[in-house]
DONU-965927 format. One record per residue: residue number from 1; residue in three letters; z, y, x of N, C-alpha, C, O in turn. Coordinates in Angstrom, 2 decimals, m for minus. Layout:
- NUM	ala	Z	Y	X	Z	Y	X	Z	Y	X	Z	Y	X
...
//
This chain:
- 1	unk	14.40	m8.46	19.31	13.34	m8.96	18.44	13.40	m8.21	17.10	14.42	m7.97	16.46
- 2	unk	11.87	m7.80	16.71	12.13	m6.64	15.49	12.28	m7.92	14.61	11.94	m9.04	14.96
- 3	unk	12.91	m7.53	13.26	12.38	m8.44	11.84	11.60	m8.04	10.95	11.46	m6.82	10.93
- 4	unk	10.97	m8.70	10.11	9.96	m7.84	9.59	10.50	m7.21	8.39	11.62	m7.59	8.04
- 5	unk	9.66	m5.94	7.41	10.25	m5.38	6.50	9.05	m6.64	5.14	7.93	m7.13	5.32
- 6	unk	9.84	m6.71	4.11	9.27	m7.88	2.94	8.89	m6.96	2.19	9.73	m6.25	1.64
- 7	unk	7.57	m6.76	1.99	6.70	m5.87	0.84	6.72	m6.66	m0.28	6.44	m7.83	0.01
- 8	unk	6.99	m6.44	m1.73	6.39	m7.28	m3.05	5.22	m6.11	m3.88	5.58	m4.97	m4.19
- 9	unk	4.43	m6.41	m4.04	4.05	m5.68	m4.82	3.73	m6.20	m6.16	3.34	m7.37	m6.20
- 10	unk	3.85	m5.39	m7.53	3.90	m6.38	m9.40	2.81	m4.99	m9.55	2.61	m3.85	m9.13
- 11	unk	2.28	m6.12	m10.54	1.89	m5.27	m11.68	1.75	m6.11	m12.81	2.62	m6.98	m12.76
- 12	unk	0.92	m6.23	m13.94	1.17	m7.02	m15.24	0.64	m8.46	m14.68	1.47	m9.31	m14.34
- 13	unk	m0.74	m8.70	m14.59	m1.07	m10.26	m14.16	m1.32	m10.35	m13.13	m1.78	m11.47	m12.92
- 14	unk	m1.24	m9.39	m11.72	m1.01	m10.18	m10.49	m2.57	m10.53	m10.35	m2.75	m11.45	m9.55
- 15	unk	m3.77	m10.03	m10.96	m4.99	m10.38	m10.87	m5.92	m9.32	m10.32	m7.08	m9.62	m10.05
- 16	unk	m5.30	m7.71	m10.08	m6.05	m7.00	m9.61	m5.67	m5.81	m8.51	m6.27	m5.32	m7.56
- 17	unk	m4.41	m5.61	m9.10	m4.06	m4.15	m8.45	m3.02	m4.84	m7.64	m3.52	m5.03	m6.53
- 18	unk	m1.41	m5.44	m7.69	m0.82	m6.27	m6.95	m1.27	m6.95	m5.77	m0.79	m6.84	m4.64
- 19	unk	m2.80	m8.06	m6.31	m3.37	m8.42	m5.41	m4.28	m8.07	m4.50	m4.47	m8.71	m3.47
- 20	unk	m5.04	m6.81	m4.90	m5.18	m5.83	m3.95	m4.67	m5.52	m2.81	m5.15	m5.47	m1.68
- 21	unk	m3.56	m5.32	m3.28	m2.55	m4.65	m2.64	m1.84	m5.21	m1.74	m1.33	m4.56	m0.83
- 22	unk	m1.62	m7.28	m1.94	m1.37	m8.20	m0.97	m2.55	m8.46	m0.05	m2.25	m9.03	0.99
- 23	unk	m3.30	m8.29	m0.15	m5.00	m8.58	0.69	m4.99	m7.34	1.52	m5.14	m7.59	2.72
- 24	unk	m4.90	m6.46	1.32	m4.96	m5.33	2.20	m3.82	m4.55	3.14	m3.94	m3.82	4.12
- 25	unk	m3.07	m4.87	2.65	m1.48	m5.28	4.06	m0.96	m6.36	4.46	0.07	m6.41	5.13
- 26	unk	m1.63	m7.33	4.10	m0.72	m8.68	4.31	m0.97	m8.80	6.15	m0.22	m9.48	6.85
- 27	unk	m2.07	m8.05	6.65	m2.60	m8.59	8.37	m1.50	m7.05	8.77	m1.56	m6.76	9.97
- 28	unk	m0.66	m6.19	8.01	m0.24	m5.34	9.01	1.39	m5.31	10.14	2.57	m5.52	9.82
- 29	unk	0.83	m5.00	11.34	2.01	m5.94	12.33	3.48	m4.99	11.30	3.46	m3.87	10.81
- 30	unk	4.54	m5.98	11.31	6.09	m5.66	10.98	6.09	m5.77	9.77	7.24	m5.73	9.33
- 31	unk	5.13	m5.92	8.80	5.35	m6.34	7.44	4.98	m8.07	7.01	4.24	m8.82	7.64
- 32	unk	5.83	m8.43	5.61	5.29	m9.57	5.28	5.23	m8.98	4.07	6.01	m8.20	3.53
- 33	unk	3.90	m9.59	3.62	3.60	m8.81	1.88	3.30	m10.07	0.65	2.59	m11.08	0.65
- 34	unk	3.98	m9.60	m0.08	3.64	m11.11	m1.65	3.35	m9.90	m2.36	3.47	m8.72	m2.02
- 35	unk	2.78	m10.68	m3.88	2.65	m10.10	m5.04	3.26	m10.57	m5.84	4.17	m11.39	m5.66
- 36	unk	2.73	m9.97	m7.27	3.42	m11.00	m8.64	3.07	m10.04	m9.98	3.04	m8.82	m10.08
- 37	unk	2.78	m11.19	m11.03	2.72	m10.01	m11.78	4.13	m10.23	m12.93	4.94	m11.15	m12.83
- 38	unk	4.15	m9.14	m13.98	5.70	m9.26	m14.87	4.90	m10.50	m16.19	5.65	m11.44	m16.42
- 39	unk	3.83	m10.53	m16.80	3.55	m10.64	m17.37	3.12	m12.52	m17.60	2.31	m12.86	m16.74
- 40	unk	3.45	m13.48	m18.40	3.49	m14.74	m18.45	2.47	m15.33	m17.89	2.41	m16.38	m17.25
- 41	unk	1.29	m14.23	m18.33	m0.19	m15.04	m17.91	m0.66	m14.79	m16.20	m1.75	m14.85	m15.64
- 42	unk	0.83	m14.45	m15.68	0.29	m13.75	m14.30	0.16	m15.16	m13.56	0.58	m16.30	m13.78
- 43	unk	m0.79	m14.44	m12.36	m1.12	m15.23	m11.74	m0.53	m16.03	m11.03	m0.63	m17.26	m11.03
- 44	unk	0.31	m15.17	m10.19	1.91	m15.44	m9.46	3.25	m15.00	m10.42	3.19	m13.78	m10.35
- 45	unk	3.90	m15.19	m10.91	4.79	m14.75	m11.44	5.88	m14.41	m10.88	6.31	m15.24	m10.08
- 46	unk	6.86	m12.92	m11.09	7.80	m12.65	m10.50	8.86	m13.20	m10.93	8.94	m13.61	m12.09
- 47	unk	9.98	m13.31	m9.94	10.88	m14.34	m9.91	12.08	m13.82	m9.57	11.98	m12.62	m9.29
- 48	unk	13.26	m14.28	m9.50	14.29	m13.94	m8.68	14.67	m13.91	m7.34	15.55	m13.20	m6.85
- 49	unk	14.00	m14.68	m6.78	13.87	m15.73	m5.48	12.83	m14.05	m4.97	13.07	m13.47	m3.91
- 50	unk	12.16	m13.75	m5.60	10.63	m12.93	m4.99	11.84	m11.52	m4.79	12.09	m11.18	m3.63
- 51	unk	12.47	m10.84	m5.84	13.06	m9.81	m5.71	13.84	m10.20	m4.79	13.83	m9.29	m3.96
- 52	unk	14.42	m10.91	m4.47	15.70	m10.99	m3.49	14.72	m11.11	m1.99	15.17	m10.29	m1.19
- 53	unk	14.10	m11.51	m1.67	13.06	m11.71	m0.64	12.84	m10.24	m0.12	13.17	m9.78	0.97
- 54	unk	12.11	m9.54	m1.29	11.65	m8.05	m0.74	12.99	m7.26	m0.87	14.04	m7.32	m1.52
- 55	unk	12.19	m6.20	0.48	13.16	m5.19	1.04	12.28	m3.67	m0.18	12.95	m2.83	m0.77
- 56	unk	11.47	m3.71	m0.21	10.73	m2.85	m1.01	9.93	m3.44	m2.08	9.22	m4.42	m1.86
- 57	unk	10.02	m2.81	m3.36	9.47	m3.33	m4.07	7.98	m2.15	m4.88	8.13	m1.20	m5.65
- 58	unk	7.16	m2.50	m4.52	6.19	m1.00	m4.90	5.31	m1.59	m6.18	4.40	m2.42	m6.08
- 59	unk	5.78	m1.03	m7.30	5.25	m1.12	m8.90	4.26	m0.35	m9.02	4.23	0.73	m8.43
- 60	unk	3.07	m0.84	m9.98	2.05	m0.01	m10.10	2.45	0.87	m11.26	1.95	1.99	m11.25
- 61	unk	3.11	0.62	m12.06	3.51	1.68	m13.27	4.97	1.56	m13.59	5.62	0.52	m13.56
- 62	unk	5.51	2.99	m13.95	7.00	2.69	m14.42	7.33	1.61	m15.74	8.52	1.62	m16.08
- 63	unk	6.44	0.67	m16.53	6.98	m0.24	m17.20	7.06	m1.66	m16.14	7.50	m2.76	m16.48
- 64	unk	6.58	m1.32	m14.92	6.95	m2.60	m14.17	8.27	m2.60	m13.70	8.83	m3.67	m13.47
- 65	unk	9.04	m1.09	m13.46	10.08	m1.11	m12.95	11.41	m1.41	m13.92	12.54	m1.83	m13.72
- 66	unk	10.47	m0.85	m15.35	11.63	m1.23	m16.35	11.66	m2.55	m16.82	12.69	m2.90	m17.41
- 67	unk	10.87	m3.26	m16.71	10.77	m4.69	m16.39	11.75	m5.66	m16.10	12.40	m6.42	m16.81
- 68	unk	11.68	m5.40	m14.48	12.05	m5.90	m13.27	14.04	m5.41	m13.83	14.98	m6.19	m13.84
- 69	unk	14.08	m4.00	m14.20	15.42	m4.36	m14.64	15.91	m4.77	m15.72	17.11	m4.98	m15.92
- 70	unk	15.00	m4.93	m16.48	15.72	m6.02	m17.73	15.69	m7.09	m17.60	16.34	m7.60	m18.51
- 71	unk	15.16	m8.09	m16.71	15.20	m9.39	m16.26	15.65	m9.48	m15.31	16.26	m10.53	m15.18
- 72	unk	15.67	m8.65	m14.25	16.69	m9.32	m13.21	18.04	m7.90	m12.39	18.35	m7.61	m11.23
- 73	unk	18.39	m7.49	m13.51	19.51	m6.30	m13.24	20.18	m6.24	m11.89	20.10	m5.32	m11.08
- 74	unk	20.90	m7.45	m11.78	21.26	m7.94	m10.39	21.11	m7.86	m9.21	21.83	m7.27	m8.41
- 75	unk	19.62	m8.79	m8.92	18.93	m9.29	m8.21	18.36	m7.54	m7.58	18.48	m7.29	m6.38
- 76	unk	17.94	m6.78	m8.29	17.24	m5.23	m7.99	18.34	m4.57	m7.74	18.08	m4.12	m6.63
- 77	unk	19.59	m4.12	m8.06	20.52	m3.59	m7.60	20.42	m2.84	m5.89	20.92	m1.72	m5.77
- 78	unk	19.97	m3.30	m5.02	20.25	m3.00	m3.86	18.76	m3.14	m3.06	18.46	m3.17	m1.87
- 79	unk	17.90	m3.23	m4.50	16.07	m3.31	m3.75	16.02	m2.09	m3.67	16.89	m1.32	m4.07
- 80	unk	14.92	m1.76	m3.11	14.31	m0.27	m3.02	12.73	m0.38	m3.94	11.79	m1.18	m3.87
- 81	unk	12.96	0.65	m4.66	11.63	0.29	m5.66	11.03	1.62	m5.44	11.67	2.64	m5.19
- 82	unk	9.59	1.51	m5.57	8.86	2.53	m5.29	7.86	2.53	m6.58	7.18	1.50	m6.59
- 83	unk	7.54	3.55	m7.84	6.52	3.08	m8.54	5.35	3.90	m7.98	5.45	5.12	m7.81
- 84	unk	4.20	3.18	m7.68	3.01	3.92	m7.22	1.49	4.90	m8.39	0.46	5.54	m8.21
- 85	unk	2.21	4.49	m9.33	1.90	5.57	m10.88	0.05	4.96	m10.61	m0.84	5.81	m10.64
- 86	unk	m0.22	3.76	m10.41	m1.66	3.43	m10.56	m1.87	2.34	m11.89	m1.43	1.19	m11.89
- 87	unk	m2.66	2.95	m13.02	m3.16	2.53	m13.87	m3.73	1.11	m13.84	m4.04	0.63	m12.75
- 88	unk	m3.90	0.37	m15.01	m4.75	m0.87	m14.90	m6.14	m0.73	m15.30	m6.84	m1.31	m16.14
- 89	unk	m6.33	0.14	m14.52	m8.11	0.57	m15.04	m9.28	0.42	m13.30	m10.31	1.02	m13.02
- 90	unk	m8.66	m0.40	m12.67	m9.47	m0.81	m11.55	m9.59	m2.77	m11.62	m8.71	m3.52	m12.02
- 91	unk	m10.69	m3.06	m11.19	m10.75	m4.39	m10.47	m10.28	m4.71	m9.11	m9.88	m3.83	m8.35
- 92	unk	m10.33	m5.90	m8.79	m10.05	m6.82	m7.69	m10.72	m6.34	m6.60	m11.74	m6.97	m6.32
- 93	unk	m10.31	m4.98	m5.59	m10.69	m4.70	m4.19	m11.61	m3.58	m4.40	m12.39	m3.13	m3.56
- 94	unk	m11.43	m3.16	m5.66	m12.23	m1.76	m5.96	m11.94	m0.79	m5.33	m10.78	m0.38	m5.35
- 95	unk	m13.13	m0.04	m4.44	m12.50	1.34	m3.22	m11.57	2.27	m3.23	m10.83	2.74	m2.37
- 96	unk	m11.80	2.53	m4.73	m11.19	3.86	m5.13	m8.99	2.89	m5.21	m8.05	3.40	m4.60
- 97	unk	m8.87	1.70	m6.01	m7.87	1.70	m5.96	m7.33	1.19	m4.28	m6.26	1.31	m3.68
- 98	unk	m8.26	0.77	m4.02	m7.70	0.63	m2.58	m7.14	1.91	m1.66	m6.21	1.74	m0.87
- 99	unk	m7.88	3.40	m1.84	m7.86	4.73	m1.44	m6.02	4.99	m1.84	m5.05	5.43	m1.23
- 100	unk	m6.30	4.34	m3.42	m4.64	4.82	m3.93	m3.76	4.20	m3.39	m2.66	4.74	m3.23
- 101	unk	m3.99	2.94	m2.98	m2.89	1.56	m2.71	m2.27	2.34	m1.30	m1.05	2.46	m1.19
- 102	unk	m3.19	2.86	m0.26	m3.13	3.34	0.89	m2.48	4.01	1.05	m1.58	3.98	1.89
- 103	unk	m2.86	5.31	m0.13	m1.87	6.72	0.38	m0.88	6.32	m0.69	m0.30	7.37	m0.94
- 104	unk	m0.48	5.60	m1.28	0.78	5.87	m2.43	1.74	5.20	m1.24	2.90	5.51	m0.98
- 105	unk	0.80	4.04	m0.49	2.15	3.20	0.28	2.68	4.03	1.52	3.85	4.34	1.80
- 106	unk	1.78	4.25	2.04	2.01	5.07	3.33	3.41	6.31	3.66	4.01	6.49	4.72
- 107	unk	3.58	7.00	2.37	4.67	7.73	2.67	5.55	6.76	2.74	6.37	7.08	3.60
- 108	unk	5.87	5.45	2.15	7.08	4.63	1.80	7.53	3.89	3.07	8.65	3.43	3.29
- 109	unk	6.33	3.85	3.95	6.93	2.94	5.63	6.82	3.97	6.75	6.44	5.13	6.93
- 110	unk	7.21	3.24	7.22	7.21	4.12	9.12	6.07	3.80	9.47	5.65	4.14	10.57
//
């Protein structure tokens, strides 16, 4: 029996690009996918419980990754983080960031 691999994906509020990004892999077979964003007003907020969960963690910008290690040093130690270098200059299911979400993730799985 395979297990599945735990996708997280952050970005600041978890309101556009993150959740994108959970809506559009969450139906793919061998993955389970959450979001979150770093930021107080996020929608979902990232947690400790969320980092320890994911096997990969794919950031939309390198201040998410520097983030993630000033709050939870630990907990990331032994994650695999991927930053996918996508700006907060798209909306909620916009084509073009969806085009990026696709190919930034794609080298990162089998």
């Amino acid at each position: 029996m395979e297990t599945e691999t735990n996708l997280l994906f952050i970005c600041s509020r978890n309101l556009w690009r993150s959740r994108t990004a959970e809506d559009i892999f969450k139906n793919m077979p061998g993955y389970e996918v959450r979001s979150a964003g770093t930021q107080p007003s996020a929608r979902i907020r990232v947690t400790e419980g969320l980092i320890r969960w994911a096997d990969i963690i794919f950031v939309m910008e390198r201040k998410h990754r520097d983030i993630l290690q000033e709050r939870f040093p630990v907990a990331i130690e032994d994650r695999i983080i991927r930053c996918l270098n996508i700006p907060d200059e798209f909306q909620y299911m916009d084509p073009n960031l969806i085009d990026l979400l696709r190919a930034g993730v794609a080298e990162h799985l089998h």
